[in-house]
Structure formats: structure tokens, C-alpha cells
C-alpha positions in Angstrom: -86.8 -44.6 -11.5 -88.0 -44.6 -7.7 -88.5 -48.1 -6.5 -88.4 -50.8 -3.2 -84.9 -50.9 -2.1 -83.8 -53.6 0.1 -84.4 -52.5 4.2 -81.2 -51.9 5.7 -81.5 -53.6 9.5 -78.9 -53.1 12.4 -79.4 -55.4 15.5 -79.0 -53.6 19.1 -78.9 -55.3 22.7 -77.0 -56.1 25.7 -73.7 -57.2 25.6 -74.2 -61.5 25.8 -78.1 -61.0 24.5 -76.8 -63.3 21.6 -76.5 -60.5 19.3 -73.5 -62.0 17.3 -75.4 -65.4 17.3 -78.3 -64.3 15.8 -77.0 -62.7 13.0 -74.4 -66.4 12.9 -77.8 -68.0 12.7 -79.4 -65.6 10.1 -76.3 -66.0 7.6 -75.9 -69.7 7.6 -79.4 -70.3 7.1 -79.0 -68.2 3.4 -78.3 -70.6 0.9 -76.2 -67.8 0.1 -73.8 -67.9 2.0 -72.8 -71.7 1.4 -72.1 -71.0 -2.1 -68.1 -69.9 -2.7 -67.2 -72.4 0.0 -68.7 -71.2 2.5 -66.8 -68.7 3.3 -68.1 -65.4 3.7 -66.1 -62.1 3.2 -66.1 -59.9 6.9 -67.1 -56.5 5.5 -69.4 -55.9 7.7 -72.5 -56.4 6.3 -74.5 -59.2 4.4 -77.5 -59.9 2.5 -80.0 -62.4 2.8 -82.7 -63.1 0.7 -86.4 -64.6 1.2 -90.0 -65.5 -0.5 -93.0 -66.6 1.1 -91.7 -69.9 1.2 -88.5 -68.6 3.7 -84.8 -67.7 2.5 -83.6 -68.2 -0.5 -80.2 -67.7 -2.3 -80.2 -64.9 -4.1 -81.4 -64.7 -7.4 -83.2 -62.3 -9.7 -86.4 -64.8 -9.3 -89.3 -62.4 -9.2 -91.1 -62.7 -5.6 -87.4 -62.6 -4.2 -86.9 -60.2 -1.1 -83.4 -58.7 -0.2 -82.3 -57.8 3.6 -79.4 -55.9 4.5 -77.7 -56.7 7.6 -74.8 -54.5 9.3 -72.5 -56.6 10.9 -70.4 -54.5 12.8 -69.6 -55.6 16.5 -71.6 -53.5 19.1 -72.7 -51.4 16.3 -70.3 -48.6 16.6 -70.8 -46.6 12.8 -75.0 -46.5 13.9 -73.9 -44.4 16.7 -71.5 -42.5 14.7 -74.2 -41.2 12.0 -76.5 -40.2 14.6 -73.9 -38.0 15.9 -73.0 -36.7 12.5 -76.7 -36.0 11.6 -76.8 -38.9 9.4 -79.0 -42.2 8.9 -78.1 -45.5 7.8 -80.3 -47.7 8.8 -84.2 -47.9 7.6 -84.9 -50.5 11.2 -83.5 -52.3 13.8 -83.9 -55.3 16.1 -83.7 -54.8 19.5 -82.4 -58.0 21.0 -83.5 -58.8 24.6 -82.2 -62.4 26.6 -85.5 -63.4 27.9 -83.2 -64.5 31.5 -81.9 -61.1 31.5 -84.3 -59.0 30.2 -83.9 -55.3 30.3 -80.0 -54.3 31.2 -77.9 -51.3 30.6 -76.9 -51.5 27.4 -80.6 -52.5 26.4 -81.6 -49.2 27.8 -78.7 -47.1 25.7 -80.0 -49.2 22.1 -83.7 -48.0 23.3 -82.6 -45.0 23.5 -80.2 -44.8 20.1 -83.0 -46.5 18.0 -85.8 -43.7 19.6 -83.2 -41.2 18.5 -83.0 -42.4 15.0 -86.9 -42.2 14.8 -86.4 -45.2 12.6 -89.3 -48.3 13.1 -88.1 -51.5 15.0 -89.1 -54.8 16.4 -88.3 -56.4 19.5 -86.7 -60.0 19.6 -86.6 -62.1 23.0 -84.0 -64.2 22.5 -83.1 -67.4 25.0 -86.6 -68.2 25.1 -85.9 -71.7 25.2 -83.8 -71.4 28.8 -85.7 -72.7 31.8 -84.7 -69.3 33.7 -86.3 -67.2 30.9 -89.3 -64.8 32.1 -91.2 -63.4 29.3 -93.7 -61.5 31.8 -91.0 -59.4 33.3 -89.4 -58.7 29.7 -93.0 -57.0 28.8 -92.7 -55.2 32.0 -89.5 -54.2 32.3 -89.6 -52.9 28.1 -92.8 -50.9 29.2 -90.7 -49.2 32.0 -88.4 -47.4 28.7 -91.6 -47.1 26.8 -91.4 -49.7 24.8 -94.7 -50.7 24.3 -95.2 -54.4 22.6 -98.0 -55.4 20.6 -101.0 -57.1 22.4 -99.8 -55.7 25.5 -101.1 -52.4 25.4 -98.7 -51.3 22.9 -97.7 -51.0 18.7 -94.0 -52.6 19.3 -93.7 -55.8 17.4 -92.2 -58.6 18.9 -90.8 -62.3 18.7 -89.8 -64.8 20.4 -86.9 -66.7 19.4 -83.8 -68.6 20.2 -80.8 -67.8 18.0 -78.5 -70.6 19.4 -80.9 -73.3 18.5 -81.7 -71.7 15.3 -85.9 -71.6 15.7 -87.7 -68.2 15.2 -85.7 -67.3 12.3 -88.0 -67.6 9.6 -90.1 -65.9 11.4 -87.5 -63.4 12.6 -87.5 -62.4 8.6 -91.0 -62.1 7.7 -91.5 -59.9 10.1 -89.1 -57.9 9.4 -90.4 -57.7 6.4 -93.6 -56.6 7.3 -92.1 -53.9 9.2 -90.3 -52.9 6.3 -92.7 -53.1 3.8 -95.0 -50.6 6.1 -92.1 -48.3 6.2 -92.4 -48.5 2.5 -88.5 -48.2 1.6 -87.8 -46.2 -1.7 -84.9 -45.6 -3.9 -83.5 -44.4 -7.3 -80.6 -46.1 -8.7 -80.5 -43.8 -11.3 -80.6 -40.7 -8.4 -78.3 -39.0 -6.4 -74.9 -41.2 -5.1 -76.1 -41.7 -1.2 -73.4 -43.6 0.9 -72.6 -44.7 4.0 -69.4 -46.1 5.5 -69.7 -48.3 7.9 -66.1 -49.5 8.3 -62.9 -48.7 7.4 -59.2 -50.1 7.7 -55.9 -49.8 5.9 -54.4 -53.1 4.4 -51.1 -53.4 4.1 -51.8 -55.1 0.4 -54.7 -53.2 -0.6 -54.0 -50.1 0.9 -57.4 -47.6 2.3 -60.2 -49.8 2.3 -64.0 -48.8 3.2 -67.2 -51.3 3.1 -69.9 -48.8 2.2 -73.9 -49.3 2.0 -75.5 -47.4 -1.0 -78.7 -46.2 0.3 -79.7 -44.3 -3.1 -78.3 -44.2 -6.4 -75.3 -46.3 -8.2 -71.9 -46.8 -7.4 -69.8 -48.0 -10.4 -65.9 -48.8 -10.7 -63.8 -45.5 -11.9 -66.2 -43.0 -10.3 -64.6 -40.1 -8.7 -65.7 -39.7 -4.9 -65.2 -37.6 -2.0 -64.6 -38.8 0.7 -63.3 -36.7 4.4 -62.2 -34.1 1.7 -60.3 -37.0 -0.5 -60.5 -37.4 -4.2 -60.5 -41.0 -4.9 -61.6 -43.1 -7.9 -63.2 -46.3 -7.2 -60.9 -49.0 -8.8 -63.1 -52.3 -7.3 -66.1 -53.2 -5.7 -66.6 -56.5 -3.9 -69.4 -57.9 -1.8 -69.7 -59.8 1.0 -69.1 -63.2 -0.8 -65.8 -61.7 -2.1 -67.6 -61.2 -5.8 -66.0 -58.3 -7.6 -68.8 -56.2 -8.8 -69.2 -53.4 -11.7 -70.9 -51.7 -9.7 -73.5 -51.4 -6.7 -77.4 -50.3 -6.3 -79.4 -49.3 -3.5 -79.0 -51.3 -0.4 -76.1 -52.7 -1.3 -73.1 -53.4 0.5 -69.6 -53.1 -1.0 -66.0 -52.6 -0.2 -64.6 -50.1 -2.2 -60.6 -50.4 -3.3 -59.1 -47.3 -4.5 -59.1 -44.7 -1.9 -56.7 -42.2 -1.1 -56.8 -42.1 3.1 -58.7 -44.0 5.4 -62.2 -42.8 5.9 -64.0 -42.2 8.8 -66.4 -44.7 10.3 -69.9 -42.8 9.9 -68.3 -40.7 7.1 -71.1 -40.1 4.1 -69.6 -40.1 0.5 -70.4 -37.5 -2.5 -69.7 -39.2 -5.3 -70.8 -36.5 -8.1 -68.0 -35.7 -11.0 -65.6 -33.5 -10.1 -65.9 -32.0 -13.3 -69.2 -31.2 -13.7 -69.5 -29.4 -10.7 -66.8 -27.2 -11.6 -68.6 -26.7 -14.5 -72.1 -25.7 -13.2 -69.5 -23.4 -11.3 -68.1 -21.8 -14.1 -71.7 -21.6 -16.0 -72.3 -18.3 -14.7 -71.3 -15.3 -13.0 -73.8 -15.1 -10.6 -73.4 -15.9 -7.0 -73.7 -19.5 -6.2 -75.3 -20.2 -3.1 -75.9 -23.7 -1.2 -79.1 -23.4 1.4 -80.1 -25.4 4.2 -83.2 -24.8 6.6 -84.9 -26.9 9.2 -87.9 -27.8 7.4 -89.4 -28.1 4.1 -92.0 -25.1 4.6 -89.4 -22.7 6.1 -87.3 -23.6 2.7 -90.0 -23.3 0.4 -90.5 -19.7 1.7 -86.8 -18.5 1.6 -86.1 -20.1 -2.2 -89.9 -17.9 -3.3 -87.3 -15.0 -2.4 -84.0 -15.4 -3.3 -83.2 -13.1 -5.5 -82.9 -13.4 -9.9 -78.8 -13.5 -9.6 -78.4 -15.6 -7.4 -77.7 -19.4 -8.9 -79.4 -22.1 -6.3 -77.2 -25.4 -6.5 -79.0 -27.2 -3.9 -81.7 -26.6 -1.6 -82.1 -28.8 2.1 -83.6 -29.7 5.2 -80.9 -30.9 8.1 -77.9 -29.4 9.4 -74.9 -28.3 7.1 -72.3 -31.4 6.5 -69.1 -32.2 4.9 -71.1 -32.6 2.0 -72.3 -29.3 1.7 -68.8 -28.0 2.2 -67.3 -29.9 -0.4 -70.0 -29.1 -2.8 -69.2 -25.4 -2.1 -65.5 -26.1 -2.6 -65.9 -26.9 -6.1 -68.6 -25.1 -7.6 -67.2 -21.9 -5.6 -70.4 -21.4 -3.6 -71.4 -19.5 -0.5 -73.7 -21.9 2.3 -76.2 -20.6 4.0 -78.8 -22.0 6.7 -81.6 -21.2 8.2 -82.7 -22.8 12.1 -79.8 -25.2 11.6 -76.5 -26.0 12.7 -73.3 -26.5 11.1 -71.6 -29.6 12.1 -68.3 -30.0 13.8 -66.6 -31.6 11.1 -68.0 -29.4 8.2 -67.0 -26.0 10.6 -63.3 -27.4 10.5 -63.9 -28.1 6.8 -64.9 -25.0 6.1 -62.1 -22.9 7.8 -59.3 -25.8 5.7 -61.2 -25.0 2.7 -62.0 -21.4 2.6 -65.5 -21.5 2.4 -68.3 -18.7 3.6 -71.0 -20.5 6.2 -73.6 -18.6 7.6 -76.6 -19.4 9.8 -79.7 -17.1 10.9 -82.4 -17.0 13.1 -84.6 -14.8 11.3 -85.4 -14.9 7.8 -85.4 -11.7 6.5 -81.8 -11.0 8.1 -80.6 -14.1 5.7 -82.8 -12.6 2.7 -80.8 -9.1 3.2 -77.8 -10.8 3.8 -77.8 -12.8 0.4 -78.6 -9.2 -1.5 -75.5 -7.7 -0.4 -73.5 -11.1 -0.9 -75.5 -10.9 -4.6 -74.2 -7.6 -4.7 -70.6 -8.4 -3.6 -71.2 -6.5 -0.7 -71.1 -9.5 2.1 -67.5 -10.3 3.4 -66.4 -13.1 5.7 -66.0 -12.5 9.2 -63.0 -13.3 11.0 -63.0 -17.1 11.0 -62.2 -19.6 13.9 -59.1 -21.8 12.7 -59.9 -25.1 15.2 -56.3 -26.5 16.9 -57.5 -29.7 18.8 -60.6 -31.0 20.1 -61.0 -33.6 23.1 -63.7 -35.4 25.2 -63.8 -34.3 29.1 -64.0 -37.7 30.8 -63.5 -37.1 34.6 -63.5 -34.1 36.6 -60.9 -33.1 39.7 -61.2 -30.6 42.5 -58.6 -28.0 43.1 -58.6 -25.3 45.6 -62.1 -24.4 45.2 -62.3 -24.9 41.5 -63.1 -27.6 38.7 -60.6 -29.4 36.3 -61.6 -31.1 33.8 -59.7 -34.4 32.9 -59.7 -34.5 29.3 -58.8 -36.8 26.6 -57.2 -35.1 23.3 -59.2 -37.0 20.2 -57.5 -34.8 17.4 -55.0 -31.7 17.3 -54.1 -30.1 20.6 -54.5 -28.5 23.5 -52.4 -25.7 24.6 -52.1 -23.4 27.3 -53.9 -20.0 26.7 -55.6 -21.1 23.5 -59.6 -20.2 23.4 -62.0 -23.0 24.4 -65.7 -24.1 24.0 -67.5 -26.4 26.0 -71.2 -26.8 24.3 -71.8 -23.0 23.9 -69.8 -21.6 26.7 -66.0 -19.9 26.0 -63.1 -20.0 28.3 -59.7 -20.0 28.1 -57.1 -23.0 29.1 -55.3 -21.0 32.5 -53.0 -24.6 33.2 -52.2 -27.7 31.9 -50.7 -30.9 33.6 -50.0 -34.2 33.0 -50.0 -36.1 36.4 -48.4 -33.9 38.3 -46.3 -32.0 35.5 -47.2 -28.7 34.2 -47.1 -28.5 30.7 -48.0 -26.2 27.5 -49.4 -28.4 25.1 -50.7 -31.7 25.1 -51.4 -34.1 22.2 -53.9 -36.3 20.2 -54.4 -39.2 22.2 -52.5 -37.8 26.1 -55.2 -37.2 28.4 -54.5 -34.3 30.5 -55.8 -31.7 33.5 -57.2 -28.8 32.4 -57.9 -25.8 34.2 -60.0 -22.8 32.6 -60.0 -19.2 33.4 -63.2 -18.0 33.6 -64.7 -21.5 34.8 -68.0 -22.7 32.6 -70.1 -25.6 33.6 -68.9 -29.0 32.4 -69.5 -32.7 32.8 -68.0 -36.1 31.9 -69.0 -36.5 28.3 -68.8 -33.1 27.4 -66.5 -32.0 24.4 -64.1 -29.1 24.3 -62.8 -27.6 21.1 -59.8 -25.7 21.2 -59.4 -22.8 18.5 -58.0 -19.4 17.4 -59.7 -16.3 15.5 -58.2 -15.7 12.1 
């Protein structure tokens, strides 16, 4: 049944903006918190929870309100899922120093949070030091359109000062507010929804992740997958080190009982095994996973998909991990429409065998999924992926451009096919200082010089593959 979930809030700012201090202030004001000595578990999130009459510990009192908190240093996982196409968080408070004001890493969160296209808040923090100037906050906000309330603007703000502890109350109910406008839904009977927001491997526990359920319920001794791993949930515990059965919406958890170290931003299917390969084996028709780029464009592609062809799931949003996996076992083709496929599922896809295809116009795809109805559609030779890195500097050399890269996974080799954003090339040299060399390594950084040359800048990433 569809219900309030609690919001899940990540706090953005400039380095120093008292980021860390607030959210120190925040959990030692929960009654909470002071409860199994005081010591709270470092998983990365927390919960606090309020009534009208401020926070509370956390009970099942009715009139109780639950906040989820992501504790993670500089907020690296947020960044993560916008990259991967994902969403964690339902709101965030931008923290601004009131003696500072606007700086650069102010700017980036702006811009991350605008991104997201999830509501936020704005909390000027340091209010109580004599250097603080609130004017040229407003100001300097309005310059990155951020617009705050009463100031010719929608933007909610506070003012507040986490280091002496006052605001904090008030910090929460508007939060809140903002929430509560945002009107944040769940089913803990629905669909598993996770998202993991760090990760480790302990030399006790082995793989460990801290997840935060965002729909449905995850129990101990459900099968997951997770980066392509079977695993089987063998424990849950919170933030107050609590073992749990098992964990609703909004909830964080670390989960004990994985196979391999998950990726930070990673999303988790955790629907049986079984009876996937089951709705698989149901029929003999073609099974077929489709994605578009809005509801409208889907609606009119599912009216016309033809009688033997068994829909497993229908979408809106680029084609994930998830959607790979779910081809895996239920033996399905995936097809989109106006989307893309991300890096990570494209690599998944070539491990696992699994047909991708994306269009541009519908009635290509329609015709398409006749003949692949019919048998008649075939895969295409497929790219096999070697190495990826990031280009993070770039050298002159006799006219031309290198490209100082950093190998993040695989590697690069001389005379293996390249893309940089949609352009191909082909690695021509390799060198290592001054060294020529033919390959190079996850985690070397390197020289790379491309033959034909293709437009590139710091930033940039470069995938390195081979037809099969």
C-alpha cells in the first residue's frame, strides 16, 4: 500500500561551510542517538525523528516524523547516481557560511542539486560571526539563480549556526515542510528500490554495503543483485548498530552477506532469482524489456507491440544494470526508444550476452521487434570494452594534441579503437614519461596520442574497445 515515506536529505556546500557540524549538531540533539551509549554506528546515514513539539527518539507514537540523513563526507555516492542516471535523494540543504558566502564548491552543489531537479532549502550557517553578511549571501545566491524567498524568489532559507546549536529545530520543520510539499510516496509492499551509498570490505565481515531502501522491503535471506553478484542478505543493521529483520522505505541499513564489493552509486534488484527464470520459462514467446524517454512515447509503442511478444517491464530513463540483469535471467531482448544505454549496462551487456537496441524512430523499432518476434533479428557484431579512463591534462607535440589520461578500469593499448563522447579514433602511441610503451594499466596515467585526432578536453572519458 502507497504511503508517506520518510524524505531522504543530503547536505551540499563549501568545504569548511560547517557541513560535518551541522549534521554533528542534528544527531546529538535526537534522543536517538543517546540511547545504546551513545554511540552511533558510521554507516553513513542516520535518522532522526520529530513532532510539533521538535525531535524526538524514535518511536511508533502516531504524529512522529522520520528524516533520513546521508552522512557521507563531501557527498561523493549523490554525485555518483547522477552520473549513473539514478536518484537518491528526495532534497537537499545547501549549506552557505554567512562570512564566506558563495565559493567554488557552493557553485558545483548549486549546480549538482539543479541537476537532480530534486527541491532544496538554503541554510546560512555562521550567522552568529561578527564578519557574517547576510546581504551579500542573497546577492551572491541570486548571481547562480538561486532565488530565496522574500527576496524576489521561491528558495527557502534559514538562518542558523550549527556550532552553537541554534536554528536546528527550525532547520527540521522546515524541512519538513519542504518535504511534505514534495509529497514523498512509497510502497513497502512494492518493487525492492535501493541505493548504495557506501561500500567497504572488512576483514571480519567481509563485503559490506550501507544501502537506503527508497521503495519496497528488504528482509534477511533475500537474494539480490548487485554489479552482476548473486548475494543473499544474511543481516541488516542500522545506524545504532540494531540488527534488523528487515528494512522499509527510507531506511538505512548495512547489509552483511554479499559476494564482492559494490559500487558506490550502484542500485540493487533484489527480485527472486527464481521467479524470474520462471516468468522466463512461462512461455515461448519473445521476451522483450522496453525503455522510452517518456510516458506518452511508451504508451504509444506498448498499443503496438505485437500479440507474441511477452512485455516484462515497460520504462521511462535510460537502460541500466538493472535492465540488463533482468534480461539475463528471464532471457529477454532490451529495447529503447530516445534513450541511452549506460556505460556500465553496455559492458554488462557484451559480459552477459544480452541483445540492446535503441532507435530514433518508432516505427523502425516496431518493425524491428516483428522480425525479432519472428526470429528473424540477429545481433550485430558487438563491441567487447578493454579499459576505460578519464583524460585529465592535455600536452602539445609537434603540432598535435595528447591527451594525458588516467586508466580507471581495464586498459589501454596501442592500436586498440577509442571513443571520446561520440567521436572514434585509434591509440597511434603510448608513453609513460618519456617511455614508449603498448599497454598501460588500471590506475597508470599515461600519454596518449590518437590517429585520426578528435576534439577532447580535461574531464572527458575515453573507452577503449574491440568489435566482436
Amino acid at each position: 500500500m502507497i504511503s508517506q515515506r520518510p524524505p531522504i536529505v543530503v547536505i551540499l556546500g563549501h568545504v569548511d561551510h560547517g557541513k560535518t557540524t551541522l549534521l554533528d549538531a542534528i544527531r546529538s540533539a535526537d534522543v536517538a542517538s543517546g540511547e545504546y551509549g551513545g554511540i552511533t554506528q558510521r554507516i553513513g546515514a542516520y535518522q532522526v525523528s520529530l513532532n510539533h513539539e521538535g525531535i524526538l527518539r524514535q518511536a511508533q507514537d502516531d504524529g512522529v516524523r522520520t528524516i533520513t540523513f546521508i552522512d557521507t563526507p563531501g557527498h561523493e555516492a549523490f554525485s555518483q547516481m547522477r552520473c549513473r542516471g539514478a536518484k537518491i535523494a528526495d532534497l537537499a540543504v545547501l549549506v552557505v557560511a554567512a562570512n564566506d558566502s558563495v565559493m567554488p564548491q557552493t557553485a558545483e552543489s548549486i549546480k549538482i542539486i539543479q541537476e537532480a531537479k530534486i527541491p532544496y532549502l538554503v541554510a546560512i550557517n555562521k550567522i552568529d560571526l561578527p564578519e557574517a553578511n547576510f546581504d551579500k549571501v542573497v546577492k551572491d545566491l541570486a548571481r547562480h539563480n538561486v532565488l530565496l524567498e522574500t527576496y524576489g524568489g521561491d528558495v527557502p532559507f534559514i538562518k542558523i549556526s550549527a556550532k552553537n546549536k541554534t536554528g536546528i529545530k527550525e532547520l527540521l520543520d522546515l524541512i519538513k515542510l519542504v518535504a511534505d510539499l514534495a509529497d514523498i510516496k512509497a510502497d513497502p509492499q512494492g518493487e525492492l528500490e535501493l541505493a548504495v551509498i557506501e561500500s567497504k570490505l572488512d576483514k571480519a565481515r567481509g563485503p559490506v554495503a550501507t544501502v537506503i531502501v527508497r521503495n519496497g522491503t528488504l528482509k534477511i535471506g533475500q537474494e539480490i543483485v548487485l554489479d552482476g553478484a548473486k548475494s543473499k542478505v544474511r543481516a541488516l543493521i542500522d545506524y545504532l548498530g540494531k540488527n534488523l529483520p528487515e528494512a522499509g522505505p527510507g531506511t538505512p541499513v548495512e547489509i552483511l552477506g554479499l559476494t564482492k564489493v559494490p559500487t558506490i552509486g550502484s542500485s540493487l534488484q533484489g527480485e527472486a532469482l527464481q521467479k524470474l527464470s520462471g516468468q522466463a520459462n512461462s512461455s515461448q514467446n519473445l521476451a522483450l524489456i522496453l525503455k522510452a524517454d517518456a510516458l506518452g512515447t511508451l504508451e504509444a509503442i506498448v498499443a503496438k507491440i505485437p500479440e507474441n511478444v511477452d512485455l516484462l517491464t515497460a520504462g521511462t530513463g535510460e537502460i541500466t544494470e538493472a535492465d540488463i540483469l533482468h534480461a539475463k535471467t528471464t532471457k529477454a531482448i532490451v529495447l529503447g526508444f530516445n534513450i541511452k544505454v549506460s556505460p556500465s549496462a553496455t559492458k554488462l551487456a557484451e559480459t552477459e550476452k544480452v541483445l540492446v537496441r535503441t532507435y530514433k524512430i518508432i516505427y523502425e523499432l516496431l518493425d524491428e521487434l516483428k522480425d525479432a518476434a519472428a526470429g528473424m533479428l540477429k545481433p550485430e557484431s558487438t563491441e567487447e570494452i578493454l579499459g576505460t579512463g578519464e583524460i585529465i591534462a592535455e600536452f602539445p607535440f609537434e603540432k598535435l594534441r595528447v591527451a594525458g589520461v588516467r586508466v580507471t578500469d581495464g586498459r589501454l593499448a596501442r592500436g586498440d579503437r577509442v571513443r571520446i563522447k561520440d567521436q572514434e579514433s585509434r591509440i597511434k602511441q603510448l608513453r609513460i614519461g618519456k617511455e614508449e610503451v603498448n599497454k598501460v594499466e588500471k590506475g597508470r596515467e599515461c600519454g596518449v596520442l590518437l590517429d585520426p585526432q578528435v576534439d577532447f578536453k580535461p574531464g572527458d572519458g575515453i573507452i577503449c574497445y574491440r568489435l566482436t
